[in-house]
C-alpha positions in Angstrom: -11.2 -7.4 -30.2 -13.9 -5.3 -28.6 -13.0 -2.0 -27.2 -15.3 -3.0 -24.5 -13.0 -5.8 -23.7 -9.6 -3.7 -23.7 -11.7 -1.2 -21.1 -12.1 -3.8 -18.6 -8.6 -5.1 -18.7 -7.4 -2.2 -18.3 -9.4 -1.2 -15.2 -8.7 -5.2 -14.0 -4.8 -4.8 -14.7 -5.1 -0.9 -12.1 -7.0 -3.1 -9.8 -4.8 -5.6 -9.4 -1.7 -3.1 -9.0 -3.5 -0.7 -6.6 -4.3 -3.8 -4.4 -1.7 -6.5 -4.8 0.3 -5.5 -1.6 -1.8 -4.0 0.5 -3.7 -6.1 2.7 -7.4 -6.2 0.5 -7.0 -9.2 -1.4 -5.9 -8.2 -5.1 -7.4 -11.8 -6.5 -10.4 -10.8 -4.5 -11.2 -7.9 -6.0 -10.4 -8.9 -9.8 -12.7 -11.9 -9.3 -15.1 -9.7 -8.4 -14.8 -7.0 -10.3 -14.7 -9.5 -13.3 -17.8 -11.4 -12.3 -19.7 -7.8 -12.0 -18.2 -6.9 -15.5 -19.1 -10.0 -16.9 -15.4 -10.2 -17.8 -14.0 -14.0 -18.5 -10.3 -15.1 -19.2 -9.5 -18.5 -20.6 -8.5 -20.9 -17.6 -8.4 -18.3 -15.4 -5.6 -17.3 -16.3 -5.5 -13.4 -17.0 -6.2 -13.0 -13.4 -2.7 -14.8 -12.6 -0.6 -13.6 -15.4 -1.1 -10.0 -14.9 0.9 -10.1 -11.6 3.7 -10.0 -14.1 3.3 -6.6 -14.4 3.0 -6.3 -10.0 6.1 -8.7 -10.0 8.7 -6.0 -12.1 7.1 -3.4 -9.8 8.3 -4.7 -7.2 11.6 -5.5 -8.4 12.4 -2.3 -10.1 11.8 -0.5 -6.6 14.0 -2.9 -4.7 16.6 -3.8 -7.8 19.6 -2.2 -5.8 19.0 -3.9 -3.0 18.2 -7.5 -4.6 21.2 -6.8 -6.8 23.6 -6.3 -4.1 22.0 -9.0 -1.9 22.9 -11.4 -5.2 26.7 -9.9 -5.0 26.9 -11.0 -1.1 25.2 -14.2 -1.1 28.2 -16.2 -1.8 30.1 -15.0 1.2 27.6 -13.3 3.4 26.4 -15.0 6.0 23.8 -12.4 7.2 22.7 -12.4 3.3 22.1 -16.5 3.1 20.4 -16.4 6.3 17.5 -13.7 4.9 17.3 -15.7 1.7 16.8 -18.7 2.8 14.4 -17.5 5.2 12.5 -15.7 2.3 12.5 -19.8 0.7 11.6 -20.8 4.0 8.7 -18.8 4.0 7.4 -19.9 0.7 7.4 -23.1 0.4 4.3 -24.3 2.5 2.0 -21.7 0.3 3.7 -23.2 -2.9 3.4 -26.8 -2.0 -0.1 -27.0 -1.0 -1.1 -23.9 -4.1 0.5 -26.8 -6.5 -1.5 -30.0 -5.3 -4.6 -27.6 -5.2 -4.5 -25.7 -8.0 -7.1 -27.2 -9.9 -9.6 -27.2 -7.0 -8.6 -23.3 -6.1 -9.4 -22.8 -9.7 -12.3 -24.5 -10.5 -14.0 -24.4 -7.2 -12.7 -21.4 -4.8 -12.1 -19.0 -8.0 -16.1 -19.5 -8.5 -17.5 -18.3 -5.7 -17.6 -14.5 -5.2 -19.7 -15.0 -2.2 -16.5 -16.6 -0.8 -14.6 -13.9 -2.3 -17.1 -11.4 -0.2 -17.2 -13.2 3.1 -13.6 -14.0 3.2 -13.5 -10.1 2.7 -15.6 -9.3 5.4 -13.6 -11.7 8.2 -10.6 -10.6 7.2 -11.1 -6.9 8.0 -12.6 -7.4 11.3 -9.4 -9.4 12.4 -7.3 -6.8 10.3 -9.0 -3.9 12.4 -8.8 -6.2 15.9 -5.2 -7.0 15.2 -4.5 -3.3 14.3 -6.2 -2.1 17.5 -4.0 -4.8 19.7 -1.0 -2.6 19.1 1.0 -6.3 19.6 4.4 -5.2 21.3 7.1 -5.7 18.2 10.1 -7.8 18.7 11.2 -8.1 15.1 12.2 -4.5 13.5 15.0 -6.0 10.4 13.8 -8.4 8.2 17.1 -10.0 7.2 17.8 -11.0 11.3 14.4 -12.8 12.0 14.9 -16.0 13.7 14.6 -19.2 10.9 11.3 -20.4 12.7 9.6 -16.8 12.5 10.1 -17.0 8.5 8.6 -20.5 8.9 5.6 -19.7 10.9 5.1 -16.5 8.6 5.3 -18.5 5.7 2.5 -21.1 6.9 0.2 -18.1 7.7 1.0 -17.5 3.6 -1.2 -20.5 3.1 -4.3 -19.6 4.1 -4.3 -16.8 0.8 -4.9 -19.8 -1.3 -8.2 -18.8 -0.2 -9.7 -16.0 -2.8 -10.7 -12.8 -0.5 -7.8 -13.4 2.5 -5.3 -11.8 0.5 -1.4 -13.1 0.5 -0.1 -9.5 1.6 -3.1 -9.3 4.6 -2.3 -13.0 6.0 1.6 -12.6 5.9 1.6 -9.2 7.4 -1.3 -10.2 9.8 0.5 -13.6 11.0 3.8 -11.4 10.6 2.1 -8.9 13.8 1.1 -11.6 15.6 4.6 -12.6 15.9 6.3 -9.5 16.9 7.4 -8.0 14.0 6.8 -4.0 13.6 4.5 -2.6 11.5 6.9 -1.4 8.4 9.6 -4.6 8.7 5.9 -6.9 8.4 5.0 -4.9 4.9 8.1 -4.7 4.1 8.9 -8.8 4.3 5.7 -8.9 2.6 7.2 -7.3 -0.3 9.9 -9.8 -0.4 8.2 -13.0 0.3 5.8 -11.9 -2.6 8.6 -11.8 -5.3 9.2 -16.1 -5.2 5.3 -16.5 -4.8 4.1 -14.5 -7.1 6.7 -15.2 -9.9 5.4 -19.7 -8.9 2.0 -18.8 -9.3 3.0 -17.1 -12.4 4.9 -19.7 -14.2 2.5 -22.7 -13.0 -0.3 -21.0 -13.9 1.2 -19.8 -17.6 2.3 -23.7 -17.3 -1.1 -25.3 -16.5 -3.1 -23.3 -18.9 0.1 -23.5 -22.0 -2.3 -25.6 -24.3 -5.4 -23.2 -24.2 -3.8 -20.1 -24.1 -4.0 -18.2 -27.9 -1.9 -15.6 -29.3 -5.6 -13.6 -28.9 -5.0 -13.5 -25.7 -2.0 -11.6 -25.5 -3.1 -8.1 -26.3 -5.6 -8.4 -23.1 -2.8 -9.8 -20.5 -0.3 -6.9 -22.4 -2.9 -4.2 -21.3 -3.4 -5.5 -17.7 0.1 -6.4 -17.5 1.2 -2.6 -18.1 -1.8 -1.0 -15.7 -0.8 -3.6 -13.0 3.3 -2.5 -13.3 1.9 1.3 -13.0 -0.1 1.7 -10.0 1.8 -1.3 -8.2 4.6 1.2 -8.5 3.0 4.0 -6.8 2.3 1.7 -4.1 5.2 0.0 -3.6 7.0 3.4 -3.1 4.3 5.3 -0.8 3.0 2.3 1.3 5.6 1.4 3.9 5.8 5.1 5.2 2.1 5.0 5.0 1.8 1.8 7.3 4.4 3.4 9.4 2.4 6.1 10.6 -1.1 5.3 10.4 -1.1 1.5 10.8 -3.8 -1.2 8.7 -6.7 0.2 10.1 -7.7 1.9 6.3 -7.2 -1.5 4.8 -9.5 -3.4 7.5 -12.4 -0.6 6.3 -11.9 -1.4 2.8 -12.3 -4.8 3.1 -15.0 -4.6 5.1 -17.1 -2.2 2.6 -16.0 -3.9 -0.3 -17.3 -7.3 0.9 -20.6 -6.1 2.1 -21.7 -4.1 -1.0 -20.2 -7.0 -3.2 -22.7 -9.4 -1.0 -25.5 -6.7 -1.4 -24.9 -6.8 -5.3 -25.1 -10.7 -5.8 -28.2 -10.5 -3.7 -29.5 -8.0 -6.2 -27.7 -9.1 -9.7 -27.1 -12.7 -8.9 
């Protein structure tokens, strides 16, 4: 195994955990950055299966919750009701992501100018719905109303896309419809823990037959990077959001698409 090739998965795995739940488009950015770096993974796949490492970020920071939300569920009511809401919310994303998978692979995973453009719109309507200041209705995540978690969960679908970002069209759908600034990251982070463990185990499904044990040591080396920084973020990014809103994010998408659509103009 090249050393060269270790390098880039390690700098693909901190990618993906710096940018998996803020609203830039993780997938986005790994595509791209891979397509710069000349970086390929067989089906695909490295890109998906380093969210492992994103996923037990995510959980470590939130264990005591989700383990006492697992105590309650069989006699909470208040507990069932955000639960299923969180199911609610994902199933439209994972429905349509299963009967498209091999187009959003083969097709939509190919095309960093997508990647870039998708980049570009979704920072101005990041920065236009960040300016609206919508008034907020919605400030717990656990008492949304069942068709809020539906209608948050449909706006989930449009991250099949590479370059909307999952975490930007939740929490951008999730402002829309009246829900605060920190309780719209914040459901983010939940609603990401079903998704991103589906994609995980489709994709690890789809791809079980040319996968190699060669493999491995790249997805270990992203998968540890990704748990890293995702952890940093996890833990500083809701009291971040809180105060200074998504305006950063809509910036960053909006650089990061232009200079990637400046470089395949010049590279190809």
């Amino acid at each position: 195994m090249e050393s060269q090739t270790v390098v880039e998965a390690l700098l693909l795995g901190m990618l993906e955990g710096l940018t998996e739940f803020i609203p830039v488009s993780s997938t986005g950015h790994i595509l791209l950055a891979g397509h710069f770096l000349g970086f390929h993974s067989t089906g695909k796949a490295f890109e998906i299966l380093i969210q492992l490492g994103a996923i037990l970020a995510i959980l470590s920071v939130y264990f005591r919750r989700l383990w006492k939300m697992l105590l309650e569920l069989p006699y909470d009511r208040l507990t069932r009701h955000f639960v299923l809401g969180i199911l609610i919310a994902f199933l439209p994303a994972a429905i349509i992501g299963a009967l498209a998978h091999d187009f959003i692979k083969t097709v939509l995973f190919e095309s960093p100018r997508l990647i870039c453009i998708m980049l570009i719109i979704g920072g101005v309507i990041l920065l236009l719905v960040d300016r609206m200041k919508p008034k907020p209705y919605y400030h717990d995540v656990e008492r949304f109303p069942t068709r809020l978690y539906l209608q948050i969960g449909l706006f989930q679908c449009l991250s099949l896309i590479p370059g909307t970002s999952r975490s930007g069209s939740t929490i951008v759908g999730a402002l829309l419809l009246g829900v605060d600034k920190r309780a719209a990251a914040e459901f983010s982070f939940f609603l990401a823990i079903p998704t991103m463990v589906g994609a995980f185990a489709f994709d690890l499904f789809k791809n079980r037959n040319v996968l190699s044990s060669a493999d491995l040591p790249i997805i270990t080396v992203g998968f540890v990077a990704a748990f890293v920084t995702a952890l940093i973020v996890v833990r500083f990014l809701l009291d971040y959001v809180s105060r200074h809103g998504y305006a950063l994010f809509g910036w960053w998408r909006l650089v990061v698409g232009i200079v990637g659509l400046a470089g395949l103009a010049i590279w190809g």
